[in-house]
N, C-alpha and C positions, 0 to 999 in steps of 0.2 A: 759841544761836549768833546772830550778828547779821548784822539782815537788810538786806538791799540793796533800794533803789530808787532807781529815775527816774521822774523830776519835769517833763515837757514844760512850757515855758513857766515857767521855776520862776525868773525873778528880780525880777516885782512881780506886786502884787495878788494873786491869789488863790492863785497858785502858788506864791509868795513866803510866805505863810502858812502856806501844806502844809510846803513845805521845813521852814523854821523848827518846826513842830510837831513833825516826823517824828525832826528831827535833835535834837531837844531828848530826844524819848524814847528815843535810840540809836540810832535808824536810821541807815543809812550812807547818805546822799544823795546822787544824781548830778544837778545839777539844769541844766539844757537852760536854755540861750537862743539868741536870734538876732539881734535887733537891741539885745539890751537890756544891752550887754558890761558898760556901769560901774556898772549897779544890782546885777550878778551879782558883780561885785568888792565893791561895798561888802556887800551881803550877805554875803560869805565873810569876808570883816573881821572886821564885826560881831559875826559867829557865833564866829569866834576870839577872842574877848573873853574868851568865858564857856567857852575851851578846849574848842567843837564845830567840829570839821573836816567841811567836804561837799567834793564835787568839782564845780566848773563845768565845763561844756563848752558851744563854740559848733556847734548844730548846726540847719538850717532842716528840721525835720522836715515840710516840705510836698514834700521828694523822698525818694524811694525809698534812694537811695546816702548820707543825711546819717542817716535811720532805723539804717539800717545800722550805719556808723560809731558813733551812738551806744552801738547796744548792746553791739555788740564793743567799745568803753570800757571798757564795765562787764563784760564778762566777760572780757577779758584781764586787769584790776585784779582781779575779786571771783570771780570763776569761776561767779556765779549770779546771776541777778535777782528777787527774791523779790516787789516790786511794782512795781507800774506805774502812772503816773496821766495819764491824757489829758489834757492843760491848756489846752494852745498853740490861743491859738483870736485871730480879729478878726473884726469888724462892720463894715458901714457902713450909714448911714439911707439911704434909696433911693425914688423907684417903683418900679414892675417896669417901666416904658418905659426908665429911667435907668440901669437893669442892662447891663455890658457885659462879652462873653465875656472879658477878664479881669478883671472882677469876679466873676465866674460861678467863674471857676477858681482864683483866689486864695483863695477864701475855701473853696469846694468840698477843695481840697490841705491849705489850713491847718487848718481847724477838723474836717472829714471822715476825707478821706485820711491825715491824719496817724496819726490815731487808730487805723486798721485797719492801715497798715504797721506803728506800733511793735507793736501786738498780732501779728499774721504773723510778726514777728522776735522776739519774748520768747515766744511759746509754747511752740517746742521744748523751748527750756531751763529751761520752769516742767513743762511735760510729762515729761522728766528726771528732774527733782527732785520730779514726784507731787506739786506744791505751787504756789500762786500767786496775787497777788489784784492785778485790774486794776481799776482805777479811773475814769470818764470822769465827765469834768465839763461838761458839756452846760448845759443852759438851760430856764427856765421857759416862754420861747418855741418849744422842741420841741415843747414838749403843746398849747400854745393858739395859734402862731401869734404874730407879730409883724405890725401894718400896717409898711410902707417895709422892714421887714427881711429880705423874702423868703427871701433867699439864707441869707441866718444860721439862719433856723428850719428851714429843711431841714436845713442840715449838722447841725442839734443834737437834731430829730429823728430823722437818721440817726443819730447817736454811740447815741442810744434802743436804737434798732435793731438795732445790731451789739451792745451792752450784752445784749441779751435773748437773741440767734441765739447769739451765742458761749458764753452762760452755759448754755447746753443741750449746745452739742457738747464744751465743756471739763469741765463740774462731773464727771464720771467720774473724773478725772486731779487732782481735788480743788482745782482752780482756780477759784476765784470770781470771776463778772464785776456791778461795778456801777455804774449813775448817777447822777451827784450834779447837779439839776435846781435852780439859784440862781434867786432872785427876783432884783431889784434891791439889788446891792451896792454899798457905795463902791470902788470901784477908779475907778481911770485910764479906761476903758472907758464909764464911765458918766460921767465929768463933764461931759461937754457936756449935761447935763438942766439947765436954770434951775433956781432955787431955789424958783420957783414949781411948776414943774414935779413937784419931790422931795416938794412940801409934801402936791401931791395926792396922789404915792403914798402917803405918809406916812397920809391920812385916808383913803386906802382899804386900807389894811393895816391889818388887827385887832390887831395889837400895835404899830402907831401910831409905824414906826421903819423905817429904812434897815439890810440888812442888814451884817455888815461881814467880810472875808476869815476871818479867824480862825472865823465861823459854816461857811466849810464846812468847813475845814482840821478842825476838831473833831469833823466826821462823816466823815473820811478817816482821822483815828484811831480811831473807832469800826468804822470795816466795815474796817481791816486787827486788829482784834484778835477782832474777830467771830468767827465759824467756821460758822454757819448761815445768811448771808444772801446768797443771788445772783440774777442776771437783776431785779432791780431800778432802780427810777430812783424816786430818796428827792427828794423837790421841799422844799426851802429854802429860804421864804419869806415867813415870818412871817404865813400865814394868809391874803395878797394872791390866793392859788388854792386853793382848796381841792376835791379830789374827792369 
């Protein structure tokens, strides 16, 4: 039976990878954006090339009522949601003197709350179906801390967070919760690092290289075909961290 998912933040960089991966192996894809309308068009172009249909939808998953909407999308179209992937996330370089409550709240709604509302709204109907695998795509600065990023490393050690609390109260209902923990990738996200900058990362990473979206997208098809892995947080990052 083919399965259904939504893709937060699914029309560049890393979500944009997911998508594309998901949709290439049959998955039926519903993939969320909010400001990013003409990269989600051309993504669904694209993808129609090679005769893969997704569904775009505009939705700002940092309110409660756009959460909503999306997933009643997807269950008025498909009648089930079978996965889910926390995506939708933004930064900004900062102090903490520099932080302003709405910096505090933008990014807390976007990268955080998001993540917990679509989960609160997909569970019932993974709960249902006895079936489920949620996805968050969090950050290597959850585990060790960002300087100037303050804000960001909370939210993405909360996404940690809820990744492990949820994977305990749902795995009974056979629903898997996991997080995928990126080093330094190329996206959009990351280009304001100089080249100088990259080159360090680059000689402090053991495999000597920038990671690139298709690295997580690859382990987002691994832990939806999995069937034994939850409450997890998988850190990709070519050796840059190591526990």
């Amino acid at each position: 039976m083919e399965k259904i998912a939504i893709v937060t933040g699914g029309a560049r960089g890393i979500g944009k990878a997911i998508v594309e991966t998901l949709a290439r192996k049959g998955v039926k894809v519903i993939a969320d954006y909010n400001r990013s309308k003409e990269k989600a068009e051309i993504l669904k172009k694209e993808l129609e090339k090679e005769n893969i249909f997704i569904d775009i939808i505009k939705a700002d998953v940092s309110k409660k009522e756009e959460c909503e909407k999306l997933v009643q999308y997807a269950i008025d179209k498909y009648g089930k949601i079978d996965i889910l992937v926390n995506n939708s996330g933004i930064s900004k370089v900062q102090l903490i003197d520099e932080v302003t409550e709405q910096d505090w709240n933008e990014m807390i709604n976007t990268n955080l709350y998001s993540a917990f509302c679509m989960c609160q709204r997909v569970i019932p109907y993974m709960i249902h179906e006895k079936s489920g695998n949620i996805i968050n795509i969090s950050s290597v600065w959850g585990i060790v801390g960002a300087s100037q990023e303050i804000v960001y490393s909370i939210t993405k050690a909360g996404m940690d967070g809820l990744t492990k609390a949820l994977a305990k109260e749902v795995g009974p209902s056979n629903i898997r919760v996991n997080s995928i923990a990126p080093g330094y990738i190329e996206t959009d996200m990351n280009k304001e690092f100089s080249e100088e900058v990259l080159e360090q990362i680059k000689q402090e990473t053991p495999l000597e290289k920038i990671g690139k979206p298709e690295d997580i997208a690859k382990c987002v098809e691994w832990l939806i075909e999995d069937n034994f892995t939850t409450g997890q947080v998988i850190s990709i990052n070519g050796g840059w961290f190591i526990t």
